[in-house]
Structure formats: structure tokens, C-alpha cells
TORRO-98491 format. One record per residue: y, x, z of N, C-alpha, C in turn; residue in three letters. Coordinates in pm, whole numbers, padded with zeros to 5 digits, always signed. Example, Ala and Ser with C-alpha at 12.3 -4.5 7.8 and 13.67 -1.06 7.14 Angstrom:
2
-00569+01319+00780-00450+01230+00780-00330+01320+00780ALA
-00225+01285+00708-00106+01367+00714+00003+01290+00787SER
END
This chain:
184
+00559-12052+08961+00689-12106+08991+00689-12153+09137UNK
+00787-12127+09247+00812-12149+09326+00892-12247+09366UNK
+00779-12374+09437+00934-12523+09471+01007-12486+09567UNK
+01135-12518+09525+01237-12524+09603+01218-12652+09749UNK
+01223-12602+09919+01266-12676+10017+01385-12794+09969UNK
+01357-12903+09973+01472-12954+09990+01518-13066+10088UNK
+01615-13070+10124+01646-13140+10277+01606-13295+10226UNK
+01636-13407+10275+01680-13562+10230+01798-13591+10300UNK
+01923-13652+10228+02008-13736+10299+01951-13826+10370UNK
+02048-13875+10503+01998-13974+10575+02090-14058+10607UNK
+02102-14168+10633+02224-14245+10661+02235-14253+10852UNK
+02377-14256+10901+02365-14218+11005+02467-14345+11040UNK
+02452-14416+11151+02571-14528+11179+02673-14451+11209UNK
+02801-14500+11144+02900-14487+11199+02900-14472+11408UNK
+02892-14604+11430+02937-14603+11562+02786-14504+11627UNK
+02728-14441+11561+02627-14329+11655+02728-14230+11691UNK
+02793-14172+11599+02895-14051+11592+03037-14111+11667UNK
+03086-14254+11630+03221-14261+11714+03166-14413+11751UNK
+03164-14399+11873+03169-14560+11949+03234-14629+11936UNK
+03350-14608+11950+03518-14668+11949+03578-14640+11816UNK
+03633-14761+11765+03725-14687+11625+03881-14621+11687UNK
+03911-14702+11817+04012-14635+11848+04003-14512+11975UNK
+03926-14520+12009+03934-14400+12126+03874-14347+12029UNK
+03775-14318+11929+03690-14183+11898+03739-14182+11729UNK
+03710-14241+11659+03709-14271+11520+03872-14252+11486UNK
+03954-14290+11540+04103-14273+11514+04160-14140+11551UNK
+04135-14105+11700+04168-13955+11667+04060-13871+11585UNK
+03958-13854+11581+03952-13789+11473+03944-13786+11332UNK
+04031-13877+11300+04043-13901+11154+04176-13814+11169UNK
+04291-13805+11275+04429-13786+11318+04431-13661+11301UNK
+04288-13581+11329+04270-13442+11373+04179-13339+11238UNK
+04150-13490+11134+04072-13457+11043+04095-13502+10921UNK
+04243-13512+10889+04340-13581+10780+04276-13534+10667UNK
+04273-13384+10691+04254-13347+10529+04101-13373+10446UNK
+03997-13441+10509+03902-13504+10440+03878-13617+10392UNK
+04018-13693+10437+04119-13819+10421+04158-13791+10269UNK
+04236-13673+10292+04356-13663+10172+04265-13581+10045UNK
+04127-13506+10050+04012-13497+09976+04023-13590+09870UNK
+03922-13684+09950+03891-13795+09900+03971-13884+09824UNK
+04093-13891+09867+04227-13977+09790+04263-13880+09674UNK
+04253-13766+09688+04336-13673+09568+04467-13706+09574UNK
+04534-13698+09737+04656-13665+09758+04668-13589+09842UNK
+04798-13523+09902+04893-13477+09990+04890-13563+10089UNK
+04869-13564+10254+04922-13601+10373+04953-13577+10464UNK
+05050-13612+10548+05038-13560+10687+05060-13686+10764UNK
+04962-13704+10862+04964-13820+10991+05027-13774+11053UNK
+05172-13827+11140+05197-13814+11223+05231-13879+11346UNK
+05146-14007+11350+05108-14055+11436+04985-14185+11470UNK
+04973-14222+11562+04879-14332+11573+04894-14406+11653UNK
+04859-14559+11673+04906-14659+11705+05030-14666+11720UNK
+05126-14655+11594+05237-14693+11551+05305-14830+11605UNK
+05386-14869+11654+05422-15017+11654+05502-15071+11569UNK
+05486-15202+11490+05473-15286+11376+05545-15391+11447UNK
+05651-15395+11501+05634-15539+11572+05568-15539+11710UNK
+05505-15653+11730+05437-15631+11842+05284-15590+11801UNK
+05260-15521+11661+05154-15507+11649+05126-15345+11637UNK
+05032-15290+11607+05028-15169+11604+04941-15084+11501UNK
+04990-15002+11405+04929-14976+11272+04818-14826+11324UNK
+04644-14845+11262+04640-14710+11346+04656-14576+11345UNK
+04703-14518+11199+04753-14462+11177+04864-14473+11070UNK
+05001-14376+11081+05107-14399+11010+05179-14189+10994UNK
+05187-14194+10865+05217-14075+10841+05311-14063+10685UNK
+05294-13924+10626+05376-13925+10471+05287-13933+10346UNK
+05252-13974+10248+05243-13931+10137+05272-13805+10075UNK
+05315-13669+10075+05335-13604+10053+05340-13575+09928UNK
+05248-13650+09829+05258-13626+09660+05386-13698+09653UNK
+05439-13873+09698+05501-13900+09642+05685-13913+09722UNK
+05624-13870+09875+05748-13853+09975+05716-14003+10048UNK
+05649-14048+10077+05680-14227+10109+05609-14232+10188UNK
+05653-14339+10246+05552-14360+10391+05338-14410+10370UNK
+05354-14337+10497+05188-14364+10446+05107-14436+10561UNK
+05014-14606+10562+04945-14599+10691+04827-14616+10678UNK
+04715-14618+10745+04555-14643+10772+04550-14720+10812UNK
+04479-14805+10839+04405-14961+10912+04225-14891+10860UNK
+04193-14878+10991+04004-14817+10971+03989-14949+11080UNK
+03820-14920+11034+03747-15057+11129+03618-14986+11085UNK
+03559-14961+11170+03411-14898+11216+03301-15037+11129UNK
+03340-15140+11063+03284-15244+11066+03265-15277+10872UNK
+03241-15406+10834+03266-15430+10720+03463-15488+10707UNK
+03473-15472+10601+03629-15536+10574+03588-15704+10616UNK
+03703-15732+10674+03716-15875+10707+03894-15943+10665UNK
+03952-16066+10655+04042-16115+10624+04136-16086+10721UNK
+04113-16032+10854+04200-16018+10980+04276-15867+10919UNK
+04191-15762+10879+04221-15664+10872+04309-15640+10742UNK
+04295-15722+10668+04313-15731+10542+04481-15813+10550UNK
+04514-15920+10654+04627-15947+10669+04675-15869+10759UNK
+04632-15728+10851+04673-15681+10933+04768-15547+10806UNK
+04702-15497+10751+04741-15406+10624+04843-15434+10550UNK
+04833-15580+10538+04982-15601+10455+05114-15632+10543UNK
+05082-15652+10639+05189-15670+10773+05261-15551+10811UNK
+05148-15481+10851+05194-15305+10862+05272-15246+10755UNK
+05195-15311+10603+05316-15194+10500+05420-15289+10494UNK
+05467-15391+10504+05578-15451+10472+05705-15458+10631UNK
+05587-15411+10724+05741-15337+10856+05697-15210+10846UNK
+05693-15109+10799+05659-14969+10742+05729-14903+10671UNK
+05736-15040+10553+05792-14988+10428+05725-14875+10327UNK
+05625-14919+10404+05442-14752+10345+05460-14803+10167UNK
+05448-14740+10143+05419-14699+09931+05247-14654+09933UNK
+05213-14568+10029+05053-14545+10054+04991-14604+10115UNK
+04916-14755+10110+04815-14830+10216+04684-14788+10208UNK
+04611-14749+10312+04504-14692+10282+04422-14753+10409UNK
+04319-14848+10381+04195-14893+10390+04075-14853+10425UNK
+04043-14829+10543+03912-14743+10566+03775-14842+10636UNK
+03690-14867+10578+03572-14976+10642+03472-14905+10601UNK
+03323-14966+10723+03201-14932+10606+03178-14973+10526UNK
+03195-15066+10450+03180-15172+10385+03282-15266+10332UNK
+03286-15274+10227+03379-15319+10084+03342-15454+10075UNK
+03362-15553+10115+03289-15673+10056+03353-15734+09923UNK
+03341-15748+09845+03386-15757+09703+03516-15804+09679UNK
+03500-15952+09821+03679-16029+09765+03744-15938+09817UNK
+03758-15804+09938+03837-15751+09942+03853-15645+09843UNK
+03735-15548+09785+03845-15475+09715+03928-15529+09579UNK
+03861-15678+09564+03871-15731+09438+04060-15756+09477UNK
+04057-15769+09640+04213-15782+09685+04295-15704+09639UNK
+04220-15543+09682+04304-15457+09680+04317-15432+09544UNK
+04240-15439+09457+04283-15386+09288+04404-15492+09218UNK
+04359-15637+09271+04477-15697+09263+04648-15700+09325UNK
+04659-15608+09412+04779-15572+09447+04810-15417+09352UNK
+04684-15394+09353+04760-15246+09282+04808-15285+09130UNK
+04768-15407+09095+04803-15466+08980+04951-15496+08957UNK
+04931-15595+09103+05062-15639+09095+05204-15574+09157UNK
+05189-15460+09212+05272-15394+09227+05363-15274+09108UNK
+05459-15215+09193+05506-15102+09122+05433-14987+09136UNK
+05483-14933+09035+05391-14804+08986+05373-14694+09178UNK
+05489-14708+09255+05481-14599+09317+05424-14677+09421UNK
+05368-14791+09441+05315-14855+09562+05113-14835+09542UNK
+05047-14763+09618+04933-14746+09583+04847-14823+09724UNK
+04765-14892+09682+04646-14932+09793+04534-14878+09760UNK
+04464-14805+09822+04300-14723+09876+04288-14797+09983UNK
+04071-14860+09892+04007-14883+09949+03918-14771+10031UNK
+03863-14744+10105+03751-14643+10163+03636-14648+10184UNK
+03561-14658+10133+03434-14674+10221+03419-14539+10279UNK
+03374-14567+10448+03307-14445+10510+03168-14453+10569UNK
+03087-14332+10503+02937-14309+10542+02926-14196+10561UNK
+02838-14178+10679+02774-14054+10758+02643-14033+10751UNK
+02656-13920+10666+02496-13885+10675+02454-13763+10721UNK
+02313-13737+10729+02257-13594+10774+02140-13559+10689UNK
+02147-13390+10706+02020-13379+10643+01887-13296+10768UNK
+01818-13410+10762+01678-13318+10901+01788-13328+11058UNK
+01812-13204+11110+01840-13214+11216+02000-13179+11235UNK
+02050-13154+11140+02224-13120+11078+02281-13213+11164UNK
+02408-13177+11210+02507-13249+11248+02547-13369+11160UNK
+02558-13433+11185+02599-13567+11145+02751-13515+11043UNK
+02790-13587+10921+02837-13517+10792+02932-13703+10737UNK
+03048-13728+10779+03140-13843+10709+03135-13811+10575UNK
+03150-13914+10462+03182-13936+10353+03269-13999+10311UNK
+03382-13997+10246+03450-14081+10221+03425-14122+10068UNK
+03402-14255+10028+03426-14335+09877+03520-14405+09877UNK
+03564-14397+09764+03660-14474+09645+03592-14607+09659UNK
+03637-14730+09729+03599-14832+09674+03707-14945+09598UNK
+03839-14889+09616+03961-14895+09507+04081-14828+09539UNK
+04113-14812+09423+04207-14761+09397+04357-14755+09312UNK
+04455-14718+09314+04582-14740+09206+04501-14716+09085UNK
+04534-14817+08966+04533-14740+08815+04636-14705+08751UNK
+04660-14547+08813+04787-14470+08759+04832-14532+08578UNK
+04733-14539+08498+04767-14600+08343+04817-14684+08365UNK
+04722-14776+08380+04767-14933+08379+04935-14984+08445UNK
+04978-14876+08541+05098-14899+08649+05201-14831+08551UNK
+05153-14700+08497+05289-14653+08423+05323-14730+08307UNK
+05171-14756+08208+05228-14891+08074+05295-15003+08126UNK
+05246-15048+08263+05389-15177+08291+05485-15147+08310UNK
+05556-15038+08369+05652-14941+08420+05749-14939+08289UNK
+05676-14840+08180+05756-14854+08065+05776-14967+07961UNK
+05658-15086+07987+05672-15181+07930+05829-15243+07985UNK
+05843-15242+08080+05945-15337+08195+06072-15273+08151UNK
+06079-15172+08185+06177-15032+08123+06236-15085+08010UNK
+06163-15076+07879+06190-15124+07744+06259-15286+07722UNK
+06159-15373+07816+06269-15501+07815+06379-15442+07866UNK
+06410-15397+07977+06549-15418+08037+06631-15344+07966UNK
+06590-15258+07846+06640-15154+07787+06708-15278+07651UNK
+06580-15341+07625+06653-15493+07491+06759-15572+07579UNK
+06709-15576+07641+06816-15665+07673+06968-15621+07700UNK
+06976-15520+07774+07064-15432+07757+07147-15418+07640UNK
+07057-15385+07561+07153-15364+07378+07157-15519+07325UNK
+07129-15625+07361+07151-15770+07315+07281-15790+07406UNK
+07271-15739+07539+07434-15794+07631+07519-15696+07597UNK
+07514-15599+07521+07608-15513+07511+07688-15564+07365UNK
+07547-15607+07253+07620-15663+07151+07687-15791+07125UNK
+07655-15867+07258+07698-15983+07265+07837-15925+07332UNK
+07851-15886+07408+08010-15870+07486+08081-15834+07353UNK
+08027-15689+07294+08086-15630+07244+08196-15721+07127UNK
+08154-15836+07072+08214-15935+07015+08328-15957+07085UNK
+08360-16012+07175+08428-16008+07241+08596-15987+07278UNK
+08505-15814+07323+08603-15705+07371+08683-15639+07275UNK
END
């Protein structure tokens, strides 16, 4: 029997491959959407970067394409921190984004524990993605991004509140209709 060669993954820093999240890391995420939209198991198109928010600036802002709605990025070459984390919700609420999407090396727990809690508390068509991004190689290979799921919408959980909500407004409905209906 003959062993098979086999390479080893290697972990590669982020900032080896892009120095800058915004001179290097932002355009080519701009130029490299669709390993973006992979990883999410959606439809996108960016069509632009450093968006202005105010006087602030989102770093990327584009469509959703599965669901038609606005879509933006906030990346940070770094771990998630609380700056970035109030920078994300600033951006989708002068945006008006339905897709917030989150890109760090690193997840630190209260944030994605953040983000699962908005996907909670939102409507079904408002989704927040967490990202983790890692670069690895194998031997002497070009350096190779990864993108992970470190949260995500729970499509179930969003549609049972959806139709749960639905159904009240649906009782109540036939309680004000039989109440007028006395009435009229």
C-alpha cells in the first residue's frame, strides 16, 4: 500500500496578506464578493465602499440579492470590539440594510452572543452574519482566506415568530370584527 503525500494547513495572519483593512483588505473583499456570498449562502452585489452614514462611513454597502434589500460589511483585520459593534448598528439603521454582515478574526463570545440576539429579536427579513476570517496555506501555496459562520439568522426560529405574530393579529382581527359587527 502506498501513503498518500499530504500537505498541513497552516495559519497565516491576516495582516501578512493585507496590511490595511482599508487600503488592502476592503478592496479586495470589493473585488472578491463572491467568496463573501459562498460562505453566507446568499446572492450579492457590492456596489460600493466607504459609503457615507452620516458623517460616518460604512465599508462596504451593496444588495442582498436573495432578498432585494440593502446590504453592508463592517470588517476589522482585528478581534470584534464594542466600537465596531456600535459602528454596525449605526450603519444599518442610516442604510436601512436588512443584510448586516460582520467580518473579524475573531468572535469574542459577547459579540456573537450580540449578534444571535438581534437575529432574535428582529423580523424575519432582517439578517445579521457574524464572520470569522482565516488564512491559511498549505507548504509553500499562496496564502488561501476562509470565511466561518460565527452567527447567523435562524431562518425557523424567525418564520415560527412571523406566523406566530400573523395568527395573533389574525385573532384579533376576528374578535374586532365580531365586536363591531354587533353594532353595525
Amino acid at each position: 500500500m502506498t501513503a498518500v503525500e499530504l500537505g498541513r494547513l497552516e495559519p497565516v495572519s491576516p495582516r501578512e496578506v493585507w496590511a490595511h483593512e482599508a487600503i488592502a483588505f476592503t478592496p479586495w473583499l470589493l473585488e472578491n464578493s463572491d467568496r463573501l456570498a459562498e460562505a453566507l449562502g446568499i446572492d450579492l452585489e457590492i456596489t460600493g465602499r466607504e459609503h457615507r452614514v452620516g458623517s460616518f462611513a460604512v465599508d462596504l454597502i451593496g444588495r442582498d440579492l436573495t432578498n432585494d434589500s440593502v446590504l453592508l460589511i463592517e470588517n476589522q483585520l482585528a478581534a470584534t470590539d464594542h466600537s465596531h459593534l456600535g459602528q454596525l448598528l449605526t450603519y444599518a439603521a442610516g442604510t436601512g440594510a436588512r443584510t448586516i454582515v460582520w467580518i473579524a478574526t475573531e468572535f469574542r463570545e459577547e459579540h456573537r452572543q450580540a449578534l444571535d440576539w438581534l437575529n432574535q429579536q428582529t423580523d424575519e427579513d432582517t439578517l445579521f452574519f457574524g464572520v470569522e476570517l482565516q488564512v491559511l496555506r498549505i507548504g509553500d501555496s499562496p496564502p488561501a482566506p476562509m470565511f466561518r459562520l460565527a452567527a447567523q439568522p435562524n431562518d425557523w426560529q424567525k418564520h415560527v415568530r412571523t406566523v406566530a405574530r400573523a395568527e395573533r393579529a389574525s385573532n384579533k382581527a376576528e374578535a374586532y370584527h365580531a365586536f363591531w359587527s354587533r353594532y353595525l
